[in-house]
C-alpha positions in Angstrom: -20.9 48.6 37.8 -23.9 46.8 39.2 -22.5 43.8 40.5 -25.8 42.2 42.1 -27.6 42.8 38.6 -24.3 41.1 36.9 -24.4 38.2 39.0 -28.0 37.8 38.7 -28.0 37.7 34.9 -25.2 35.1 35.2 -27.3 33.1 37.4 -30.2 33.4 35.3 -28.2 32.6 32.3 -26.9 29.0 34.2 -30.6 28.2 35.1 -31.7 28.6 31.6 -29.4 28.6 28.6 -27.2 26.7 30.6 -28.8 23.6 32.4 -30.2 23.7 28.6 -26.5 23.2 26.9 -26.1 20.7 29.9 -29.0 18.7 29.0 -28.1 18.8 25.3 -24.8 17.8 25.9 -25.9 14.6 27.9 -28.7 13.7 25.4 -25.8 14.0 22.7 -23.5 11.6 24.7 -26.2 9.4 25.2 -27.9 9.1 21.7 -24.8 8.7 20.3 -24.3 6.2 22.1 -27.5 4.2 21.7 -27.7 4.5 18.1 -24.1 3.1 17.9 -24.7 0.1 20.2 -28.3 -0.2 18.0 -27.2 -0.4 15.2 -24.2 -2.8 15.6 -26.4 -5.1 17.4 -28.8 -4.9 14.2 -25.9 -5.6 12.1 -24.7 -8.7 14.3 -28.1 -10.4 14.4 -28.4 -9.8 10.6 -25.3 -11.5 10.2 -25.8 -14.0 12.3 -28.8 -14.9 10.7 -27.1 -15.0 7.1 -28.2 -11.5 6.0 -25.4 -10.0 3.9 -22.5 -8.8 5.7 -21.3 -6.5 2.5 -24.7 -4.7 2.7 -25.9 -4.6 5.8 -22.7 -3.3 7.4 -22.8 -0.4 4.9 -26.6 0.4 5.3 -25.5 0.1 9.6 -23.2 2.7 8.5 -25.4 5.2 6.5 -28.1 4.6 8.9 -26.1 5.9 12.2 -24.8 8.8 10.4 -28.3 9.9 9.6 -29.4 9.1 12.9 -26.8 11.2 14.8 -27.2 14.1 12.1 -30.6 13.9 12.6 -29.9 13.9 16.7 -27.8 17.2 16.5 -30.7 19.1 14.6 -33.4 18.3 17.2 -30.7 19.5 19.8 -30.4 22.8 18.0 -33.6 23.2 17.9 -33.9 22.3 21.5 -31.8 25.2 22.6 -33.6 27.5 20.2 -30.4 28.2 17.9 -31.6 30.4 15.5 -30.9 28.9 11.9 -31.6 31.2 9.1 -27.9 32.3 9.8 -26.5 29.0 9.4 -28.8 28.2 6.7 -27.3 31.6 4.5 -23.8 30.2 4.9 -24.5 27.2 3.8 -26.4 29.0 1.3 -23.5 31.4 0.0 -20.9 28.5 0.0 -22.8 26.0 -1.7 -20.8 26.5 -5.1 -17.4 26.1 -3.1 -18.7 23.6 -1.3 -20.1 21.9 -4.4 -16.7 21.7 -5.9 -15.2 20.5 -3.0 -17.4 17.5 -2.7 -17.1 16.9 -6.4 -15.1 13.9 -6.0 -17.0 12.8 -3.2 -19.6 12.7 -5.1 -18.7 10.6 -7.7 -16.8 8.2 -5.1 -20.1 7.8 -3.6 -21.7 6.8 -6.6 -18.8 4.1 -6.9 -19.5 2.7 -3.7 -23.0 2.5 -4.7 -22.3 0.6 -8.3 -20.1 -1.6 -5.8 -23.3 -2.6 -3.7 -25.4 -3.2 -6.2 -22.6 -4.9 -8.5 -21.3 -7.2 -6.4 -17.8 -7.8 -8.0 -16.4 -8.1 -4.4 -17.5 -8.6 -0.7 -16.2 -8.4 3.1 -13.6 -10.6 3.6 -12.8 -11.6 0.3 -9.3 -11.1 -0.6 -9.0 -8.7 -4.1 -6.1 -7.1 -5.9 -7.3 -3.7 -7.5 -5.5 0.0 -8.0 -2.1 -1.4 -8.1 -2.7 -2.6 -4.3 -3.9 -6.1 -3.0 -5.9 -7.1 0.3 -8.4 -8.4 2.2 -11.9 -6.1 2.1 -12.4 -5.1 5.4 -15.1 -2.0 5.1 -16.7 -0.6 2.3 -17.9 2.9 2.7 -20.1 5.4 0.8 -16.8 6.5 -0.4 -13.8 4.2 -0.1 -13.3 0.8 0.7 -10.6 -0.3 2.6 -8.0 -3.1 2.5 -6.1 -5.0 5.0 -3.0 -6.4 3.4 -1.0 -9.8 4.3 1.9 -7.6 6.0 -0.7 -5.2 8.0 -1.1 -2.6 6.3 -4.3 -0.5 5.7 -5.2 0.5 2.2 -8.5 3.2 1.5 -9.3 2.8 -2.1 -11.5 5.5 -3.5 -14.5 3.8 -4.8 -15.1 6.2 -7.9 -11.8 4.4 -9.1 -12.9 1.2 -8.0 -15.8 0.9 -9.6 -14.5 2.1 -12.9 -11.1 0.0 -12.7 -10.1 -3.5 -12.9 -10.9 -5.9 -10.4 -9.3 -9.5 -9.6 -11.1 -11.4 -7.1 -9.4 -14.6 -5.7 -12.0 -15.0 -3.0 -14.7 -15.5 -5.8 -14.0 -19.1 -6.3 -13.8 -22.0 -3.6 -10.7 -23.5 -6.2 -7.6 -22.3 -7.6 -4.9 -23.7 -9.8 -1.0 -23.4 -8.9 1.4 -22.8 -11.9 4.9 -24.0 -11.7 7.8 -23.7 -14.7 10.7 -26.1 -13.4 13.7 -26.2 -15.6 16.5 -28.8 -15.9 19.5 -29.0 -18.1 19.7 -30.5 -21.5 21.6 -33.4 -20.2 19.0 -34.3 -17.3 16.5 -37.2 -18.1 13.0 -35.1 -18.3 11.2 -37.9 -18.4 12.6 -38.9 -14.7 12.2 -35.2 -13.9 8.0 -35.0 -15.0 8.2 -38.3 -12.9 9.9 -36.4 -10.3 7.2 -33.9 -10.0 4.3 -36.0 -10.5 5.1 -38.1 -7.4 5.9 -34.7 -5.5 1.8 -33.6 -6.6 0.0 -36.9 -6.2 1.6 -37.3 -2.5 0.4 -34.2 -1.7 -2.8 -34.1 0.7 -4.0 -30.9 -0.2 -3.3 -30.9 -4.2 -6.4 -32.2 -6.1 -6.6 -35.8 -7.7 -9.5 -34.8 -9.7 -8.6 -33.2 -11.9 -5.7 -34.4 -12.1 -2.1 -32.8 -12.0 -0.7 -32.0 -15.8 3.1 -32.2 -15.8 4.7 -32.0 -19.5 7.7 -30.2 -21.1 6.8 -26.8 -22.6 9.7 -25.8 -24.0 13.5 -26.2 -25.3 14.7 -23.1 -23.8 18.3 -21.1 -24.5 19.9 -23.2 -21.9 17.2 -25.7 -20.1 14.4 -28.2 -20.9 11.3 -26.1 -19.2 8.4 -28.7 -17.6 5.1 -26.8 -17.2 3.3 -27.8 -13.6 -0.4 -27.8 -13.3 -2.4 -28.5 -10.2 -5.5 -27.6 -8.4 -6.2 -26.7 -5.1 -8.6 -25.0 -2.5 -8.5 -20.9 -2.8 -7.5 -20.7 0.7 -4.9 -23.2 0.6 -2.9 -21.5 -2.5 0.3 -20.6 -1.1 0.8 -23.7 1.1 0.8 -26.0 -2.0 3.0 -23.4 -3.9 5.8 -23.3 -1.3 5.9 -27.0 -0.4 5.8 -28.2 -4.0 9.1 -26.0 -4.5 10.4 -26.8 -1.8 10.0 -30.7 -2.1 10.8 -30.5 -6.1 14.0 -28.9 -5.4 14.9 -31.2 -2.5 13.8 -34.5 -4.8 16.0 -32.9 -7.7 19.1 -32.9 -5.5 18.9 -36.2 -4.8 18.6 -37.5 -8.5 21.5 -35.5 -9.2 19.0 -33.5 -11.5 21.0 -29.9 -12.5 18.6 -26.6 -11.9 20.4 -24.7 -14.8 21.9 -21.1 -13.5 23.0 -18.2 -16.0 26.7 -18.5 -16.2 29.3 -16.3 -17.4 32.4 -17.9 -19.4 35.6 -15.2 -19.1 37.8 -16.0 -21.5 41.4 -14.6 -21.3 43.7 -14.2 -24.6 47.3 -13.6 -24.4 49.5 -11.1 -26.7 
């Protein structure tokens, strides 16, 4: 074996096809990098400037994926990789292929309908698929949830688009139901008074309009008072938890009974 000939086709190999995978390595780290840092910075300033955060964090997205796709072909071509071979696999497997991204597809044309649509945005707080969450991303093909315990859903947007859709985000005001039930020997006028004092001391509970506190219903074993109020979207559960709480608390001190299911055992002797 020629050893000088081997180690000269290895050095001529470094100096050429090498330094070349070299280069193409470092202009891959690099544009990578600068279309990432680009593009986010596009995205910020658009924001910033009261662009649309749903859309133009999704077109961010679609536009650094074609960017680096677009960044790996030029590289190819840079180190002169011939591609009639890849191009005849892709060829050959395009049915398979085809069927695999089947569902991709028509995810992606979900996430599309949702774009243009608009039924929800970033941020805004949706319940949909049998899952509920803030929207955190929306993608080509899924959109993605954070929920109020920290968990991270990824929707498929093909069901999305073609499924029901609650938005609580939508609107700035919500209203809060509450069904408080007393026994048949309470006074229900005192308990509606009750409650209506507990809602119109309440800072963050609407005056206008105004609370609606009436008896619904004589019920198998209670009177049942129907609660109405209206509040700020974001302040939802604050008013439903202290208006419990405080009801409850005012109840026990008018001596008003919060009927319970009982059980009577009766025993008969022989």
């Amino acid at each position: 074996m020629d050893w000088n000939a081997f180690f000269n086709s290895i050095a001529n190999w470094a100096l050429n096809t090498g330094l070349k995978i070299v280069v193409a390595l470092i202009a891959l780290v690099i544009s990578f990098r600068i279309i990432t840092v680009v593009t986010r910075r596009i995205e910020k300033k658009s924001v910033e400037k009261k662009a649309d955060k749903t859309i133009m964090k999704t077109l961010m997205y679609v536009l650094r994926i074609a960017l680096k796709i677009a960044v790996v072909l030029c590289l190819v071509a840079y180190l002169g990789i011939d591609t009639s071979g890849i191009t005849a696999l892709i060829t050959s497997f395009g049915v398979c292929i085809g069927l695999a991204v089947n569902g991709a597809v028509s995810n992606m044309a979900g996430g599309v309908m949702i774009i243009l649509t608009r039924p929800f945005k970033i941020d805004d707080y949706i319940e949909a698929q049998g899952h509920s969450g803030t929207v955190v991303d929306i993608h080509l093909t899924n959109t993605k949830l954070l929920t109020p315990d920290n968990k991270v859903i990824y929707i498929p947007n093909g069901a999305l688009a073609n499924g029901d859709i609650v938005n609580y985000s939508e609107k700035d005001t919500r209203r809060v139901d509450f069904m408080f039930s007393i026994g048949y020997g309470d006074d229900f006028e005192k308990a509606k008074q009750i409650v209506s004092d507990v809602c119109d001391n309440h800072e963050l509970i609407f005056k206008d309009p105004a609370p609606f506190v009436r008896v619904k219903e004589h019920g198998a074993s209670s009177i049942n008072i129907v609660t109405r109020v209206w509040t700020k979207s974001s302040d939802y559960w604050t008013v439903y938890f202290d208006v419990m709480e405080k009801v409850k608390t005012e109840f026990d001190k008018a001596g008003i009974e919060i009927p319970f299911n009982q059980l009577d055992v009766h025993v008969k002797k022989d």
